[in-house]
C-alpha positions in Angstrom: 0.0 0.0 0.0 1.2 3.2 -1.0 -0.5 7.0 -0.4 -2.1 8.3 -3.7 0.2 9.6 -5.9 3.3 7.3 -5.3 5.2 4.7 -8.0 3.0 1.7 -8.4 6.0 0.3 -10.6 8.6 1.2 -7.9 6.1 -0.6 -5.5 5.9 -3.5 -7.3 9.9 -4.1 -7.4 9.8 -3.7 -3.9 7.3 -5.8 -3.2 9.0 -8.6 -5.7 12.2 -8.2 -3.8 11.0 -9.5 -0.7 8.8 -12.1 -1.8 11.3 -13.8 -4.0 13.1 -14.1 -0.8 11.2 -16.1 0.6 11.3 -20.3 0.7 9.5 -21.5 -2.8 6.7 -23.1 -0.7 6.0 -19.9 0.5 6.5 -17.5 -2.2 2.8 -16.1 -3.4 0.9 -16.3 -6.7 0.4 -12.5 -6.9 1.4 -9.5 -5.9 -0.9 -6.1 -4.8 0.1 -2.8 -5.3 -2.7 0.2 -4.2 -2.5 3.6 -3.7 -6.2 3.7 -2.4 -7.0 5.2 -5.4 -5.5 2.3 -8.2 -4.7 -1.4 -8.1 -2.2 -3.8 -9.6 -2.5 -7.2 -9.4 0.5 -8.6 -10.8 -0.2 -12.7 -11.6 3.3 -14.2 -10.6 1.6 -18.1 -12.0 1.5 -16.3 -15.6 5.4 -14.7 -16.4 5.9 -15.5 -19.5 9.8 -14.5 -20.4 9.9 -13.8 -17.0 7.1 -10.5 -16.4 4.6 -11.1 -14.6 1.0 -10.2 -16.2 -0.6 -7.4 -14.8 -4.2 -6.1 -14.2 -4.1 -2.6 -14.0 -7.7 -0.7 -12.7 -9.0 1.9 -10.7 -10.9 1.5 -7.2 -14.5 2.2 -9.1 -13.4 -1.2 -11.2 -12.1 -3.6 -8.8 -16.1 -5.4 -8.7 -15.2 -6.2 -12.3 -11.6 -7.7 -11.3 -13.2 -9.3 -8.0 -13.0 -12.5 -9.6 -9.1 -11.9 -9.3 -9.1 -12.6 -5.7 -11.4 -15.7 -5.5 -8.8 -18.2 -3.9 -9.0 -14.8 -1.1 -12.4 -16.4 -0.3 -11.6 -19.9 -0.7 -12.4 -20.7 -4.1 -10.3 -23.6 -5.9 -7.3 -22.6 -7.5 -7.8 -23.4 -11.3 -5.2 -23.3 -13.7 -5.5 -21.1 -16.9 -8.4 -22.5 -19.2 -6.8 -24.7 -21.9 -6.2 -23.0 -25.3 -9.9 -23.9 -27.4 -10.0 -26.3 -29.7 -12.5 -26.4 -33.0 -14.9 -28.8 -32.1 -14.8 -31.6 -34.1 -15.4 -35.0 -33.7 -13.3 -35.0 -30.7 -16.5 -33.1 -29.1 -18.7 -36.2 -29.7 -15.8 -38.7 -28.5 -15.9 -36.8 -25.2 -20.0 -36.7 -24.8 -19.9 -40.3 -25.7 -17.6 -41.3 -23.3 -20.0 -39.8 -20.7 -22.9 -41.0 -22.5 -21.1 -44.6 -22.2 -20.1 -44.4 -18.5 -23.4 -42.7 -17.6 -25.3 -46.2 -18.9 -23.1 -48.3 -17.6 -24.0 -47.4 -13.9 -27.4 -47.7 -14.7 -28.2 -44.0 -15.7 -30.4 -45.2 -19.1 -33.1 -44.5 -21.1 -35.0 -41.1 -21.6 -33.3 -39.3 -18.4 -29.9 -40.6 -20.3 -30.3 -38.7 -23.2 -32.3 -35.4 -21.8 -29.4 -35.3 -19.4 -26.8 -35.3 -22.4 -28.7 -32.6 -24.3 -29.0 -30.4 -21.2 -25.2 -30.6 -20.3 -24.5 -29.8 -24.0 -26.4 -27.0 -24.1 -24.6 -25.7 -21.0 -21.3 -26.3 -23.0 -22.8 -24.4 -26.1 -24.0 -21.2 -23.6 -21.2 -21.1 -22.2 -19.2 -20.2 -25.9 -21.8 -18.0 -27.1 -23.3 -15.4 -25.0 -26.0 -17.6 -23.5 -23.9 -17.5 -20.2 -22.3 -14.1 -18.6 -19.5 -13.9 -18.3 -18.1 -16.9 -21.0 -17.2 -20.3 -19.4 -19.9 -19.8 -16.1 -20.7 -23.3 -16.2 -16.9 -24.6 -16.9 -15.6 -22.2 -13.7 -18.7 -23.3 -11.4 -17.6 -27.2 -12.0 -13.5 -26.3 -11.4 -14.1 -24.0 -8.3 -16.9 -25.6 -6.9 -17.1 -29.2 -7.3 -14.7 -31.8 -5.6 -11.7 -33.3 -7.9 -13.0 -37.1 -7.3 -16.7 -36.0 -9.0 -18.1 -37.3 -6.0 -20.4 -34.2 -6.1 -21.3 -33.2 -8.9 -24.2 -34.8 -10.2 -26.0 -32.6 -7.0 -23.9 -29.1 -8.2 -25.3 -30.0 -11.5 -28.5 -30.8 -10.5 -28.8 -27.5 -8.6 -27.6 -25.9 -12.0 -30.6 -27.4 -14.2 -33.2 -26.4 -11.1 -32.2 -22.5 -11.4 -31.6 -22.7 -15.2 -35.7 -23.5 -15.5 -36.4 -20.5 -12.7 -36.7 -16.4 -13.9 -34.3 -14.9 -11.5 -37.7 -13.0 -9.6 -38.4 -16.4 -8.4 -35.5 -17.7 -7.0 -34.7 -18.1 -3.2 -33.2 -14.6 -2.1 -30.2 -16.5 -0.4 -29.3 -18.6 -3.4 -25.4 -18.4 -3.7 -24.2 -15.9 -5.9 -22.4 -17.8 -8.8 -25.7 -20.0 -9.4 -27.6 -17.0 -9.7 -25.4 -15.6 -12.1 -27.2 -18.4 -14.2 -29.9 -17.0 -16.0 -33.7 -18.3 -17.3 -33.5 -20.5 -19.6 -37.4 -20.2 -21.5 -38.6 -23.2 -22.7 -39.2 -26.9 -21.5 -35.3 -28.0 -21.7 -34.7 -28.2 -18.5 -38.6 -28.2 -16.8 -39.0 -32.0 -16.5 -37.6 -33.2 -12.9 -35.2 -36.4 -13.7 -33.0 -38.4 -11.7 -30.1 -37.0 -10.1 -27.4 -38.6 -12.2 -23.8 -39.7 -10.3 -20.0 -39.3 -11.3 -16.6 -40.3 -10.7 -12.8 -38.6 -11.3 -13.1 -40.2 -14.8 -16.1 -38.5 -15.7 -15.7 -34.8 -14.3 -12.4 -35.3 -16.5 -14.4 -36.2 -19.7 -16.7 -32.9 -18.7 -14.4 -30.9 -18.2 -12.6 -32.6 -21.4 -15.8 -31.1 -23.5 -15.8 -27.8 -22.0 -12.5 -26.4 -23.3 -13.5 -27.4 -26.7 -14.8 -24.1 -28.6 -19.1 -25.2 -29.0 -19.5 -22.1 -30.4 -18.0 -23.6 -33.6 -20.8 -27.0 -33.2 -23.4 -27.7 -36.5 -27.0 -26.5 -35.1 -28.4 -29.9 -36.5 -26.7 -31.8 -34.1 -29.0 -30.3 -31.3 -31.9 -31.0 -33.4 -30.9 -34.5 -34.0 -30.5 -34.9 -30.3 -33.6 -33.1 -29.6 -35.5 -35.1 -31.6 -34.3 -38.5 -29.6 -35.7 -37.5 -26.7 -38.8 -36.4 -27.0 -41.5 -39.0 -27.3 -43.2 -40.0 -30.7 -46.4 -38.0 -29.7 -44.6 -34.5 -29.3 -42.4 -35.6 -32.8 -45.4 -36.1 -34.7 -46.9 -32.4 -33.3 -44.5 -30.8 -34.1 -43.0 -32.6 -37.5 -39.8 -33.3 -36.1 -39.4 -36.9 -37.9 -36.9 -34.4 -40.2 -35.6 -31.2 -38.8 -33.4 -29.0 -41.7 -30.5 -27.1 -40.3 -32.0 -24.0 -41.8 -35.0 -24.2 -39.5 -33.2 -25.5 -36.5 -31.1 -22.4 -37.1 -34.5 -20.6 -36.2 
């Protein structure tokens, strides 16, 4: 902390000086330097060539940088999201190994494939504006859900519960990073299924499909996964026996 006015730079030298002095189990991920009136958070994790990335920003900004401090309220440390990928057939190798562990345990049928089309549109909203800010769902399931999957069916449950609730209805006291969720309109996520159940293997195959880029994914393949899951009665209403991609697009 300096008073207003003073070398932020300078600070930050001194500030490096005596933390590289310390043991390496005890050296920090970042350095702060404030003036009361400006911050810089200087990410020591992320020095590439040796200079540590900065955030530069003004007191009246820091609730857009919060997010900066998270493991400061005991959020997981996450490493730096993977560099995207196109998704390509890759993206159906990683739902499928889901899709494939989820039926072996007995997770079948109907509530099977709704649950696969609900998890991929979370992976799609997440790459295209659907979710603010980009990657909610991928950050909730790395900060918030244990490494060996044992909860995360319930985290995701929970997710699908306030994604079919307008944000006037919810619970005043729900936590703030599932309420940053918003309403999904429609039926997609209305009808209550079975809480579904994972292991390490299977939070690393979802986690596997959401670093792929699904902004990039065909439209038709939601409507041919769409299409399996609804029963014959609503396919013939609506003439889904054949979707086009133009009108899936609309």
């Amino acid at each position: 902390m300096k008073t207003p006015g003073k070398d932020l730079d300078k600070a930050f030298e001194q500030a490096k000086t005596y933390a590289l002095s310390l043991p390496q189990k005890d050296i920090p991920k970042c350095i702060l330097t404030c003036d009361f009136l400006n911050f810089q958070y200087y990410d020591l994790e992320d020095s590439p060539n040796g200079v540590a990335k900065c955030y530069s920003f003004r007191l009246d900004e820091l609730p857009a940088n919060v997010e900066l401090f998270g493991h400061l309220a005991g959020y997981k440390e996450i490493d730096s999201f993977k560099q995207w990928d196109p998704v390509n057939i890759h993206a159906a190798e990683e739902m499928g190994k889901l899709h494939n562990r989820l039926k072996e345990i007995g997770y079948s049928g109907h509530q099977l494939e709704l649950y696969l089309v609900r998890l991929m549109f979370c992976l799609f909203a997440d790459d295209t504006g659907i979710f603010e800010p980009p990657n909610l769902f991928n950050r909730y399931i790395l900060e918030r859900t244990n490494e060996d999957g044992s909860d995360l069916a319930l985290h995701i449950q929970k997710i699908f519960e306030v994604l079919n609730k307008p944000k006037e209805k919810r619970l005043k006291t729900i936590d703030e990073q599932l309420n940053q969720f918003p309403y999904v309109n429609g039926q997609l996520f209305e009808e209550t299924i079975e809480t579904a159940d994972f292991d390490r293997s299977m939070r690393d195959a979802l986690i596997g499909s959401c670093t792929l880029d699904w902004s990039k994914i065909s439209p038709a393949i939601f409507g041919a996964m769409f299409q399996s899951v609804m029963d014959d009665e609503a396919r013939h209403d609506i003439g889904a026996h054949y979707t086009s991609e133009e009108n899936i697009l609309k």
